[in-house]
C-alpha positions as CSV (number, residue, x, y, z in Angstrom):
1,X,-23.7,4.2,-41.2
2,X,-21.7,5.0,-37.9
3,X,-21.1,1.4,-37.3
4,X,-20.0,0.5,-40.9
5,X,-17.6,3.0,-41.3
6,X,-16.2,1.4,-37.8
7,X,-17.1,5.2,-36.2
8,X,-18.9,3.3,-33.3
9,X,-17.1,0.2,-32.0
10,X,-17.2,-0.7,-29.0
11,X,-14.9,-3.7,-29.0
12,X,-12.0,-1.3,-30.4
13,X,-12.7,1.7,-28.3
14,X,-12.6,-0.8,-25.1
15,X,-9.2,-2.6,-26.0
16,X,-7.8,0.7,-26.6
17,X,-9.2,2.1,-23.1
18,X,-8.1,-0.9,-21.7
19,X,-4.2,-0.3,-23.4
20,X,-4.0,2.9,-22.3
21,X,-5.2,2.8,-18.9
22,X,-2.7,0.0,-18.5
23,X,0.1,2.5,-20.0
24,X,-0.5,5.7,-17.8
25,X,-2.5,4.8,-14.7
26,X,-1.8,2.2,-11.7
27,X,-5.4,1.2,-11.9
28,X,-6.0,-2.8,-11.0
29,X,-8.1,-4.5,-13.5
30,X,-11.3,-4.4,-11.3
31,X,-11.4,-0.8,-11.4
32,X,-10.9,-0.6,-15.2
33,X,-13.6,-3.3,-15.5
34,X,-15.7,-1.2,-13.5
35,X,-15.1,1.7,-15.8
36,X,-15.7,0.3,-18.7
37,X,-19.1,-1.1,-17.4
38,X,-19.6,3.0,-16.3
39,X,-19.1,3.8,-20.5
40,X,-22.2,1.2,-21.2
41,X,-20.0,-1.6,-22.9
42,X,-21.5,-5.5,-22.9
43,X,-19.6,-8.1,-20.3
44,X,-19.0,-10.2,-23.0
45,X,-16.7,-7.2,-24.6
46,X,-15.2,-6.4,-21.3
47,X,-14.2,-10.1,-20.8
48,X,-12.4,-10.2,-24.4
49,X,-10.2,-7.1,-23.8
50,X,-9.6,-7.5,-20.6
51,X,-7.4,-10.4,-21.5
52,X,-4.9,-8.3,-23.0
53,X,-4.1,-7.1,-19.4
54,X,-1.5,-9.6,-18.4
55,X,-0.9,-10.9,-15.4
56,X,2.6,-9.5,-15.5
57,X,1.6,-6.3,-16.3
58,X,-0.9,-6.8,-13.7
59,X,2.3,-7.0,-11.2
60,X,4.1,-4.8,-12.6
61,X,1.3,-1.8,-12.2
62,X,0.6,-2.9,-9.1
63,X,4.5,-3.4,-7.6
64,X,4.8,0.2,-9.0
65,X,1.9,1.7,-7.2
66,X,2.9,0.0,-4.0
67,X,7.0,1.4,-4.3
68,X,4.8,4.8,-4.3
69,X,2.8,4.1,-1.4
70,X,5.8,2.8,0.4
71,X,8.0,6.3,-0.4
72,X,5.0,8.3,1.0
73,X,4.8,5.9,4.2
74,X,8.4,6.4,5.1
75,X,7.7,7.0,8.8
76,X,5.8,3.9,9.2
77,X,5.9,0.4,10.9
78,X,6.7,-2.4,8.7
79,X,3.4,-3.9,9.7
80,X,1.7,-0.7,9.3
81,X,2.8,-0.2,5.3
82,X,2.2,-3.5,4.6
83,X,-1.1,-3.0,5.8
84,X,-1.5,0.3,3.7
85,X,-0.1,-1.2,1.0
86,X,-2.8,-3.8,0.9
87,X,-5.7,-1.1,1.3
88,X,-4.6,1.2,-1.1
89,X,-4.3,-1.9,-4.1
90,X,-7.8,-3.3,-3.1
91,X,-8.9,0.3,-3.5
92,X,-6.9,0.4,-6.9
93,X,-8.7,-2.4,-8.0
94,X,-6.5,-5.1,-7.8
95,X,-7.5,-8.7,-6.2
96,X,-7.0,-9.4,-1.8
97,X,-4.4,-12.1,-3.1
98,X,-2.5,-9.9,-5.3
99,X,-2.2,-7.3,-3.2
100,X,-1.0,-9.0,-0.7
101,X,1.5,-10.5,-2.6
102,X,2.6,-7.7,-3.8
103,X,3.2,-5.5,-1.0
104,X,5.0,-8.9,0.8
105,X,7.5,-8.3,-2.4
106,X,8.2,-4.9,-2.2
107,X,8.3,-4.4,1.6
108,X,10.8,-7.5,1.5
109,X,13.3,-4.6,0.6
110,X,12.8,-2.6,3.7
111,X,16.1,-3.3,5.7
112,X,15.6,-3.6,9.5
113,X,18.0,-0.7,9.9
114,X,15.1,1.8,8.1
115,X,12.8,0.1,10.5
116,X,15.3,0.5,13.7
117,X,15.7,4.2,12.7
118,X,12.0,4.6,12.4
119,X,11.5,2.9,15.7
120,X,14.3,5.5,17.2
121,X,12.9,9.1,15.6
122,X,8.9,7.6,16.8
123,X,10.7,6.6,20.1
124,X,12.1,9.5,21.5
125,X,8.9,11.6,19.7
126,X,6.8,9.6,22.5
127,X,9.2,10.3,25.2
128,X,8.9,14.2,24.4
129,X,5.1,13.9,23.9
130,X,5.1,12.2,27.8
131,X,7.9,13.2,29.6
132,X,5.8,15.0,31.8
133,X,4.4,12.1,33.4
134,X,6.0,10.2,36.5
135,X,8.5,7.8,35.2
136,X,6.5,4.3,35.1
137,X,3.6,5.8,33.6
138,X,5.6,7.6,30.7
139,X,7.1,4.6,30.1
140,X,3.7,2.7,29.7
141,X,2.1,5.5,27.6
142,X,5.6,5.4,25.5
143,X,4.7,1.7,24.7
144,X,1.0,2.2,23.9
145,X,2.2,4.9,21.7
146,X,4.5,2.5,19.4
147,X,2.4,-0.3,19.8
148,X,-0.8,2.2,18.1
149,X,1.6,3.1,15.7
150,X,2.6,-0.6,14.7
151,X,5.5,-1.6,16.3
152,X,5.7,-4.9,18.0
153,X,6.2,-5.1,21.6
154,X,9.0,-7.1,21.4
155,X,11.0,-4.4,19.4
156,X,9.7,-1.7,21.4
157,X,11.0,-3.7,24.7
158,X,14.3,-4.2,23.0
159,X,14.9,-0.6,22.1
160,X,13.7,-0.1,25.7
161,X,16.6,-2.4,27.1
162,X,19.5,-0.5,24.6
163,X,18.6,3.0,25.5
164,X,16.8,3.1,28.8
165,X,14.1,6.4,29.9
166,X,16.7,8.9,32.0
167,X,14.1,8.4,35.0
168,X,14.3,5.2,35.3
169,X,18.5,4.6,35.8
């Protein structure tokens, strides 16, 4: 009786879990997949409604979920968010490739200058943490310090050649 007055469906309860969990949450369609598995509804269902999640929308939910991560990694290597970026929209439930390509996309819009200003405020951070070390040595541990923190050496030598350590001059 239930199932002919359309009380127990299924099929309409998982397109509209699927539409709203698309509408409120950031979730990657692997983790809503996953959910709906959890709430006991057949693959073949799942694989029907689950074609109402566009890719689009996909990259959309995604691109939005990885602008949040980035605002909450400000004081982060490039190479570092990128990397957290990925995690966290794997974790989400979104594909390796997507993720990827996402978080290419919206760290493309970090500007060298945020990443020059990031490199400056961790710089001189490491050379308070170790100024208490003989020159050479500080210098060294300054390096491992960026490097640990994602910074390429090359940037780290550069920044090294603009503003040299007081000790070493």
């Amino acid at each position: 009786m239930l199932v002919d007055r359309k009380y127990l469906d299924d099929e309409e309860f998982a397109l509209l879990f699927v539409r709203t969990q698309i509408k409120t949450t950031l979730k990657g369609p692997k983790t809503i997949e996953r959910e709906l598995i959890e709430k006991g509804i057949s693959k073949e269902i799942i694989e029907r409604v689950m074609a109402t999640y566009s890719e689009e929308a996909q990259f959309e939910n995604g691109r939005k979920a990885a602008e949040k991560i980035m605002r909450r990694s400000k004081k982060m290597a490039k190479r570092n968010i990128i990397q957290k970026i990925v995690t966290d929209l794997i974790q989400k439930g979104y594909g390796t490739d997507d993720a990827k390509a996402i978080s290419a996309e919206v760290v493309s819009e970090l500007d060298t200058q945020a990443e020059d200003a990031i490199l400056a405020e961790q710089f001189a951070k490491a050379v308070r943490k170790n100024s208490r070390h003989d020159p050479k040595k500080a210098k060294q541990k300054i390096i491992q310090s960026l490097m640990q923190k994602g910074f390429s050496y090359d940037s780290i030598q550069g920044y090294l050649m603009e503003h040299p350590l007081e000790e070493e001059e």
